[in-house]
C-alpha positions in Angstrom: 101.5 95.5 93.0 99.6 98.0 95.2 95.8 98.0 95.8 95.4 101.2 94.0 97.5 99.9 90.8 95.3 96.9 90.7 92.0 98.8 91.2 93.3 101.0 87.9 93.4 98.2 86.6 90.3 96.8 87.0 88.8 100.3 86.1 90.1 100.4 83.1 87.8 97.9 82.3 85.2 100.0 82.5 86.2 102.3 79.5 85.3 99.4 77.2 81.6 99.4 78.6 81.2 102.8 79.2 80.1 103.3 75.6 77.9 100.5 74.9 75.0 100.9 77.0 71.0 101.7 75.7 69.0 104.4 75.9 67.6 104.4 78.9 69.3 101.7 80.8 71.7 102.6 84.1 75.4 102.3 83.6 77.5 99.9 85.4 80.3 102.4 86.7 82.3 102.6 89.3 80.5 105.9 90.3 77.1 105.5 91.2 74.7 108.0 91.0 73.2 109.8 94.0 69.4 108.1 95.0 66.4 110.6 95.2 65.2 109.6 98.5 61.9 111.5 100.4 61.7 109.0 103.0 62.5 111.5 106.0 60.4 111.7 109.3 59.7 115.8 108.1 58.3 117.0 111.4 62.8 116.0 112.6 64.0 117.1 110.1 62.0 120.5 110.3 63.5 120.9 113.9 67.1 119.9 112.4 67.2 122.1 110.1 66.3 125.0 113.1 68.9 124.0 114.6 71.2 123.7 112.3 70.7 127.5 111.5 70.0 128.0 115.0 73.4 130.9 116.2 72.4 131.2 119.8 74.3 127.3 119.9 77.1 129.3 119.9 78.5 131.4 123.3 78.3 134.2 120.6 74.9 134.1 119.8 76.1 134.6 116.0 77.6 131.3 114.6 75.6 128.2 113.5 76.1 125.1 111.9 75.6 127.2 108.4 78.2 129.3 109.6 81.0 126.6 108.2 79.0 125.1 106.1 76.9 127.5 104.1 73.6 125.8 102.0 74.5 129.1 99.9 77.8 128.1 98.6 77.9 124.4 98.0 77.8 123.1 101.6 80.8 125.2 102.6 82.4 128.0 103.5 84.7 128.7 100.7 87.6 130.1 102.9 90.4 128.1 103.8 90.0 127.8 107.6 86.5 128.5 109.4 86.4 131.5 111.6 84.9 130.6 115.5 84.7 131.8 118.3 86.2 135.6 119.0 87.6 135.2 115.3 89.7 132.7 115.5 90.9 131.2 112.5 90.2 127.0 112.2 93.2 124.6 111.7 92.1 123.1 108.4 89.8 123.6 105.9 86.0 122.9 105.9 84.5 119.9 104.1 81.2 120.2 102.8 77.7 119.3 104.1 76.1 118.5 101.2 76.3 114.4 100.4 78.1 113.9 103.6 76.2 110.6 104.4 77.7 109.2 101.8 81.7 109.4 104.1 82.8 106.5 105.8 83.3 108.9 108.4 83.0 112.3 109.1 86.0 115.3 109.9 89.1 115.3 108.1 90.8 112.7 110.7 87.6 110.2 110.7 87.3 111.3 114.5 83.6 111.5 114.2 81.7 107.9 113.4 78.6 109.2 111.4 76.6 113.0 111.3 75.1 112.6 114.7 78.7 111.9 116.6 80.1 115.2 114.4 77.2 117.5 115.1 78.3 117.3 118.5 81.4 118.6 118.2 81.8 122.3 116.9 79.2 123.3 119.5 81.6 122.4 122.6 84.9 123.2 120.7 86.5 126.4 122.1 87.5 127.3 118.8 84.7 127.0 117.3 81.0 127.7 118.3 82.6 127.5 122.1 79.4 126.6 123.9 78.6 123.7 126.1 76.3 120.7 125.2 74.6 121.8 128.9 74.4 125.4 127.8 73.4 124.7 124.1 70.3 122.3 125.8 70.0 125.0 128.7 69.4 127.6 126.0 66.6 125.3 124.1 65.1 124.4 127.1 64.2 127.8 128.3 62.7 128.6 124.9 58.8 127.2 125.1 58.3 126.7 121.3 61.3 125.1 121.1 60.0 122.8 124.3 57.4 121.8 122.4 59.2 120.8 119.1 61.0 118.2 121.2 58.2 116.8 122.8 56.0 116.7 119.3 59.3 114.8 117.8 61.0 112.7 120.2 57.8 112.6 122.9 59.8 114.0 126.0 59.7 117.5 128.0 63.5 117.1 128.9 65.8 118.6 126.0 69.0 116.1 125.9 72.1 116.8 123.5 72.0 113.5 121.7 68.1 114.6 120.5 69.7 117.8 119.4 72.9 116.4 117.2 70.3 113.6 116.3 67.8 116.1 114.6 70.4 118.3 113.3 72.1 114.9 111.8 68.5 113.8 109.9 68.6 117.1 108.7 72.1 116.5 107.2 71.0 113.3 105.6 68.4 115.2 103.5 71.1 117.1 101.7 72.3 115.6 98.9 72.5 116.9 95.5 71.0 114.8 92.7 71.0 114.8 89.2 73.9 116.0 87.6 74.5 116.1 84.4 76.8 113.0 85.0 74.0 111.2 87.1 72.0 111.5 84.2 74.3 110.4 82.4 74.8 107.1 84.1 71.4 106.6 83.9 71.1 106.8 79.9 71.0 109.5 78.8 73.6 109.7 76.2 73.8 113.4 75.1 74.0 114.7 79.0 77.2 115.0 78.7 79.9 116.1 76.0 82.6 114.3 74.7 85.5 116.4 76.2 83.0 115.2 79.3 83.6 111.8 78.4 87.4 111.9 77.6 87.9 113.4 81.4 85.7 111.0 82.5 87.9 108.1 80.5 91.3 110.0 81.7 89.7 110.0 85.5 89.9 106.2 85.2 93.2 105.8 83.2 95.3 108.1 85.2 94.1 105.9 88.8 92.0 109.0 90.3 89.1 106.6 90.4 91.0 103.8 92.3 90.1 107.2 96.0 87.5 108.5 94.5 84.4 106.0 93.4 81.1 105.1 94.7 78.0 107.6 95.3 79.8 110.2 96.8 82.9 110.0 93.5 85.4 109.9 96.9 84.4 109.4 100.9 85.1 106.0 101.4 88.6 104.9 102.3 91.3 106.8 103.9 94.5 108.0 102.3 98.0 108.8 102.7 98.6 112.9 101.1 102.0 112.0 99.3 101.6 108.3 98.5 104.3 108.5 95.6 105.9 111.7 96.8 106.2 113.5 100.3 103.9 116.5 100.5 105.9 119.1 101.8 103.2 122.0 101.9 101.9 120.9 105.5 104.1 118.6 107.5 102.3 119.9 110.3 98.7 118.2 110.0 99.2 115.0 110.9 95.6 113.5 110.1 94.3 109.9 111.1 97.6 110.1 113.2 95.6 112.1 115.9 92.9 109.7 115.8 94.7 106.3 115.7 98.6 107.5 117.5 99.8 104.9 114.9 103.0 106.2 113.0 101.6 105.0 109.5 98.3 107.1 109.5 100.4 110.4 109.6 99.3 112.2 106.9 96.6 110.2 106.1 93.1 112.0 105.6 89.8 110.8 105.0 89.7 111.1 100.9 86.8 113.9 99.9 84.2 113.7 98.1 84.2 115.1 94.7 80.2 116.1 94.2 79.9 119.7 93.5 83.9 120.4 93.5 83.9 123.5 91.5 81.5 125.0 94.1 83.9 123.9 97.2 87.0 125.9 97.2 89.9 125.9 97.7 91.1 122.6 98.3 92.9 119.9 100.2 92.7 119.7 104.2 95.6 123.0 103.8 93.6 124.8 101.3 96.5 125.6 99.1 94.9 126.0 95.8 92.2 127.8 94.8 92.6 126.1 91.1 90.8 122.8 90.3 93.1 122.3 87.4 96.2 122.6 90.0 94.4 120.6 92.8 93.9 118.0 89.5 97.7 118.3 88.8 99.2 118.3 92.0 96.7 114.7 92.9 98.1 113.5 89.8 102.1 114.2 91.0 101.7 113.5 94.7 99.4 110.7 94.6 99.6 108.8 91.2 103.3 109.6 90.3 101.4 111.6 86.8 102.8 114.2 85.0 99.5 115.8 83.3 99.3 117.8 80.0 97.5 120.7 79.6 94.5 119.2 77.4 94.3 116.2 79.8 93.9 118.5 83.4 91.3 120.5 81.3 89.2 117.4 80.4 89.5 116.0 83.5 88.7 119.5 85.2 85.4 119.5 82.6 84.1 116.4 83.8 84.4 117.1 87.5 82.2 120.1 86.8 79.6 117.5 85.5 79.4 116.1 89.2 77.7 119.5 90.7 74.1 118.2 90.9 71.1 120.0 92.2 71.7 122.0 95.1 69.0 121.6 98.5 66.1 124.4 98.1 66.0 125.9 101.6 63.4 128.1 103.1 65.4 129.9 105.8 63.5 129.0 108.8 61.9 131.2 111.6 63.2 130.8 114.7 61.7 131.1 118.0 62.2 134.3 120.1 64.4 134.1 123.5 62.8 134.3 127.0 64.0 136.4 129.6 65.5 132.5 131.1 67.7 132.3 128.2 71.7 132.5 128.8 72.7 135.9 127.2 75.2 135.9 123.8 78.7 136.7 125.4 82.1 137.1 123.3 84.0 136.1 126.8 
């Protein structure tokens, strides 16, 4: 019997509780729901959050970390691949920001070990922002307010690139999106949620979609073949973890996504190829679980997904500090 059959199994379970618990008292689910945590070192986070709007990272002068993954619309983009550098088009689709501390790993393929290795990344990719980490710190270096932000946070004068993708990670960490309507249900509150809700909720478990997508982040922490029951022949071309690991198995194997704030976050899947949460629900169901769906059931399962979009980050767009006449100049070279 497979893991996943087993761990339907053992979900299932949970229907019988899921009913019987007081007013007031937190559910014991197999979704947990997201902490409010304040905790952050602000004056780093500040900085991060500079940077992580800051454009002139990029050879361009006009792409940023928001660029991809826009605080305006659920942490992403909502196109299904990113534009870079010199408009070209990305080879997959961009996850969203928002709860991403909550992945095992983060990119698609699991390349990137936590926020801080991924941060890196885009800035230097050639495709993407198309910088240099040596530029990127060149350009903060020659910018005195931004001299000074370093040396108030980390205590140096010397701008490196690990202090940049560290602050622009502890930024990251800060956005989550608590209390949902399904949080608040786990914690109590009876009448958050409706009883279509609640049947979805039920079906979620039933049908095995819990067995990928459990824990804080309702997905995030495993990996997954795309086509475990049935071959997915819409991309045979992406080859996931494959790149990562070179071992024959992990082709087509992704990191499985988290499911906070899906409706805000299309389209789906690493290929985009549906705009339609009902079809990315139906076509899971088929390629992953071997489930034929009705109608009624991919509606109340679609219904209580939407009870996962919690409350989104507030942002005050930051101010950013001017250029010096030192500073390398935007180029679309």
């Amino acid at each position: 019997m497979s893991n996943i059959k087993i761990l339907t199994i053992i979900c299932l379970l949970a229907i019988i509780f899921s009913n019987t618990v007081s007013a007031g008292s937190e559910r014991d689910e197999f979704i947990s729901p997201i902490p409010v945590n304040s905790d952050f070192d602000k004056a780093k986070v500040e900085l991060g959050k500079k940077l992580f709007f800051e454009p002139r990272l990029s050879k361009s002068g006009f792409l940023s970390c928001n660029s991809c993954h826009n605080l305006s619309t659920g942490g992403a983009d909502n196109l299904p691949s990113s534009i870079g550098h010199k408009w070209q088009l990305g080879p997959i689709n961009s996850p969203t920001v928002l709860n991403a501390k909550f992945n095992i790993a983060q990119f698609w393929d699991g390349r990137a070990k936590d926020l801080k290795d991924q941060a890196g990344g885009p800035i230097e990719n050639p495709a993407e922002m198309a910088s240099s980490h040596a530029d990127a710190v060149s350009m903060l270096q020659s910018i005195p307010e931004y001299v000074l932000f370093f040396k108030k946070v980390y205590g140096i004068d010397k701008i490196s690139i690990d202090q940049v993708t560290d602050a622009i990670a502890v930024f990251e960490e800060t956005l989550t999106t608590p209390n949902s309507k399904f949080d608040k249900w786990l914690q109590g509150d009876e009448n958050a949620i409706s009883e279509q809700e609640k049947a979805g909720y039920n079906l979620f478990i039933e049908k095995g979609c819990i067995s990928c997508h459990h824990g804080v982040g309702v997905g995030g922490e495993s990996y997954q073949k795309f086509g475990v029951v049935k071959p997915y022949e819409k991309d045979t071309k992406t080859l996931g973890r494959y790149n990562v690991t070179n071992k024959e198995e992990d082709k087509y194997v992704f990191k499985v996504p988290l499911l906070r704030n899906i409706e805000l976050t299309a389209p789906y899947f690493h290929d985009a190829s549906t705009w339609d949460l009902g079809v990315a629900v139906m076509v899971m169901a088929e390629y992953q679980l071997g489930v034929k769906l009705s109608g009624d059931e991919v509606e109340k399962i679609v219904a209580f997904l939407k009870t996962l979009t919690g409350e989104q980050p507030s942002i005050i767009y930051p101010i950013l500090p001017p250029s010096t006449v030192n500073t390398l100049k935007p180029t679309l070279k």
